[in-house]
Structures are given as C-alpha cells and as structure tokens.
C-alpha positions as CSV (number, residue, x, y, z in Angstrom):
1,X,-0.8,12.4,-6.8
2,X,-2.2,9.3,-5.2
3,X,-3.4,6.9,-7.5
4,X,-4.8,4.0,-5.7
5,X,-4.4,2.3,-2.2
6,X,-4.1,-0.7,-1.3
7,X,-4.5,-2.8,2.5
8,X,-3.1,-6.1,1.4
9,X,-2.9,-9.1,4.2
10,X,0.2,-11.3,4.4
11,X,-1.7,-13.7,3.0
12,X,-2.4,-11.8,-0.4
13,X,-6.1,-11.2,0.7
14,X,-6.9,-7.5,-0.1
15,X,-9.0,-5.8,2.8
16,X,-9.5,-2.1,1.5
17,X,-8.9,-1.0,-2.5
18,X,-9.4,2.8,-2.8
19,X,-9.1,4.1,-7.0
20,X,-8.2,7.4,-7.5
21,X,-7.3,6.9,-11.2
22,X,-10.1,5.6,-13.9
23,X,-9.1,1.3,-14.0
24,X,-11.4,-0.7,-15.4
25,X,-12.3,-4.0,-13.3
26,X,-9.6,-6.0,-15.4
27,X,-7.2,-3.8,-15.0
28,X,-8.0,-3.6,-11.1
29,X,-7.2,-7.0,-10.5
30,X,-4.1,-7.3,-13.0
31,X,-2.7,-4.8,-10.7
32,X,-3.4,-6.3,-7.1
33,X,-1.8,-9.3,-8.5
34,X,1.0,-8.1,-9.8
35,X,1.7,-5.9,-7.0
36,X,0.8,-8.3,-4.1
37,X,3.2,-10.9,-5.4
38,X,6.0,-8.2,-5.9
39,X,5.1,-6.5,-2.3
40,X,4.8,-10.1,0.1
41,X,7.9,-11.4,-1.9
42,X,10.4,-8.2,-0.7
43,X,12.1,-9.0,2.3
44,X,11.9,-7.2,5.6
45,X,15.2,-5.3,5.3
46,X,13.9,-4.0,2.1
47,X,12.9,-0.3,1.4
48,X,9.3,0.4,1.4
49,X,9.6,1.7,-2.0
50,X,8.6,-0.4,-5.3
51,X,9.4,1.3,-9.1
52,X,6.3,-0.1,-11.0
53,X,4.8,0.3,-14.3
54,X,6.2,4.4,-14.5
55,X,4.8,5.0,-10.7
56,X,6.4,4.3,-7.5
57,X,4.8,2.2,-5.0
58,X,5.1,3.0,-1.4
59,X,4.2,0.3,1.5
60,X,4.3,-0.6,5.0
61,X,3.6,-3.4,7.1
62,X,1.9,-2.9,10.3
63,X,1.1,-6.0,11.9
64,X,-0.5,-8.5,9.4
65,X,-1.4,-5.9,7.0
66,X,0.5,-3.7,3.7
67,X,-0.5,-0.4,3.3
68,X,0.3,0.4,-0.5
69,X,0.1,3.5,-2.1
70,X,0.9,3.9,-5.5
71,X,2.3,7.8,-6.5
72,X,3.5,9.4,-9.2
73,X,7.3,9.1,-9.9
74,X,8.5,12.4,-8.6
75,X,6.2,12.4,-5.5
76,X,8.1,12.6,-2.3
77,X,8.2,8.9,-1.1
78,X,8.6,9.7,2.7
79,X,5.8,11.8,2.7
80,X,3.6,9.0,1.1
81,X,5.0,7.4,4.3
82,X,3.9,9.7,6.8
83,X,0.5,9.8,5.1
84,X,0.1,6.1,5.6
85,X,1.4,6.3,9.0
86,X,-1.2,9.0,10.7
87,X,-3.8,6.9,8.8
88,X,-3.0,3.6,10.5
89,X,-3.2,5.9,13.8
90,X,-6.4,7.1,12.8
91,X,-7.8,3.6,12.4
92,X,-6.5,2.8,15.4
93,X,-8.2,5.7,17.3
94,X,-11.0,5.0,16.1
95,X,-11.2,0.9,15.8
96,X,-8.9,0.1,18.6
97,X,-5.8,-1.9,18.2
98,X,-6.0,-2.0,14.5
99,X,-2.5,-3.0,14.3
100,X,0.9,-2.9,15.6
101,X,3.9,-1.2,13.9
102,X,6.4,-4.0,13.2
C-alpha cells in the first residue's frame, strides 16, 4: 500500500504532497523533514530505497526533482519504481519536458 508521495526539489522545496494514510498537519511536516534531509543527503550511487520508521521509502531523481513514495515493508520496491517511472512519463506527456532521467 502507498502511503504518501512525495516530489521533493534538490533544494528541499516540496512541489507535490499526495496522503494516502490519515497525518495530521504536524505529523505531515515532521515527516517531509525528516525524510528530505535523509533522501538529498544519500549519495548518487546509493539505492533508491530508504528503511524508515517500519515502511520503506522508495525514490528517484529525475532531473532536479525526488519522486518519494513511501510503502509498506513487504511491498515489492521495484514495482514502486516502475510506478514512479510511467508517472514521470505521464507528466511528461502531458506537460512537456517535465524532466530528464538522470
């Protein structure tokens, strides 16, 4: 189960929050926070995946954004993956040149 996303610039500047699980406000920006810091800190050789709080996190970079998803611990990570990827793709159908695979 998908529990929240996440489109996170490099900058730590969040551009999309979507909550699929009940946070409250304080909660909501205790975890963008935490994760943000732990996501923009990882270096580039990393994996995309994160262990956090029970869950796993699952990101990737495209251009100057993170796509974070946050799933339950046995969810299949490279599916989470693939999910992101065909949504970038969608975005970029229909925005144009949302953003470059890096």
């Amino acid at each position: 189960m998908i529990h929240f996303v996440l489109l996170i610039s490099r900058q730590g500047k969040v551009r999309l929050t979507k909550w699929y699980s009940p946070y409250t406000q304080k909660e909501r920006t205790k975890v963008i926070r935490e994760l943000s810091g732990v996501i923009l800190t990882r270096g580039p050789k990393l994996c995309n995946f994160v262990e956090w709080r029970g869950y796993k996190v699952v990101y990737k970079r495209y251009a100057s954004l993170y796509f974070c998803m946050c799933i339950d611990a046995e969810d299949n990570e490279l599916e989470v993956l693939e999910i992101i990827h065909h949504y970038v793709e969608i975005l970029d159908r229909y925005f144009g040149s949302v953003s470059q695979p890096n």
